[in-house]
N, C-alpha and C positions, 0 to 999 in steps of 0.2 A: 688292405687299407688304402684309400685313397691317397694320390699323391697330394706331396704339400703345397703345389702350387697348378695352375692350368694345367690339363693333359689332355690329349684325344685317347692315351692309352690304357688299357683292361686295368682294373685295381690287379694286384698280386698278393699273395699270403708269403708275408715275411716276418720272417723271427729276428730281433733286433735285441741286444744286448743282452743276451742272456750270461750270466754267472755264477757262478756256485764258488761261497767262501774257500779258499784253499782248503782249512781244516776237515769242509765236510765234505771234498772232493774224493773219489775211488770208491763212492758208498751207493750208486745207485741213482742217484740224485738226477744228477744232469737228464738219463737217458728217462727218468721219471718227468721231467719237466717237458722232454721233445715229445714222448707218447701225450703228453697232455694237449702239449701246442697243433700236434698232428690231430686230435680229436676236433680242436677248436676249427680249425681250417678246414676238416671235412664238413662238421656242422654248418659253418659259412659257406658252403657249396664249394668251396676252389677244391681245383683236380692234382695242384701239385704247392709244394715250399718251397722257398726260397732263403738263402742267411748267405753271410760273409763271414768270415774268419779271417785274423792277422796273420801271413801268408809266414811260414816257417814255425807257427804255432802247432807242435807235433800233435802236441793231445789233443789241442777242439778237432784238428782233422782226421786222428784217429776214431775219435768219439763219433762225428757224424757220418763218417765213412761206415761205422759201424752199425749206426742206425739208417741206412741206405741210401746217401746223399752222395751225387758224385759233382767235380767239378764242371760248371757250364763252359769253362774256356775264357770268361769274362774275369780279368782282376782290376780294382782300386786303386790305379798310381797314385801318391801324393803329389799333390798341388800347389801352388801358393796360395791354395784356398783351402785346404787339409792340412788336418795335423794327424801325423801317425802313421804309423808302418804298409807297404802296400797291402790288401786285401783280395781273398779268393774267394767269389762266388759259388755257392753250391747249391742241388737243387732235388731234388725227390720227388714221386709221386705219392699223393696222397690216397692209397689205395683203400680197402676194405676197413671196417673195424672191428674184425677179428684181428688185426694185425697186430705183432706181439713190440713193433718199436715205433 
C-alpha cells in the first residue's frame, strides 16, 4: 500500500493489525487468514510481506515464524510519539501458489 504521506520509496505488502478473538485462537484461523493475505500480495505482484509483532509476544512469533517469516533486524522503539511495547519487524517471501502457508 502506499505510504501515508510523500515517499520516493517502492510501496510494500504489509499485514497490519491482524487478530483473532482469544476464544477462537489454536483452531486454525490465524494461519488461514496469512495464506489469504499471502495470496493477496501475490495477486498485487509484491515478491515478499512484511508485519510487526509486540516484541516478547511468544505466540504471534511463533505463529509467523511458522508460517516462514523471519526477523529483518529492524525493531519499533517507543517514542514520545508512540504508544506501546517495542515491536519486531518480520518478513517472507512471497513464493509460488502451490504454497501450503
Amino acid at each position: 500500500m502506499p505510504a501515508p504521506f510523500p515517499t520516493d520509496s517502492e510501496p510494500q505488502c504489509y499485514i497490519s493489525n491482524m487478530a483473532v478473538q482469544e476464544s477462537y485462537r489454536r483452531n486454525g484461523l490465524a494461519k488461514s487468514l496469512l495464506r489469504q493475505a499471502h495470496r493477496i500480495g501475490r495477486w498485487w505482484g509484491y515478491e515478499d510481506v512484511y508485519l510487526h509483532f509486540d516484541k516478547g509476544n511468544k505466540g504471534a512469533e511463533k505463529l509467523y515464524r511458522s508460517a516462514g517469516y523471519l526477523p529483518t533486524g529492524d525493531t519499533s522503539k517507543p517514542s514520545p510519539f508512540t504508544i506501546g511495547p517495542e515491536r519486531v519487524l518480520m518478513s517472507r517471501p512471497l513464493v509460488t501458489e502451490d504454497e501450503t502457508t
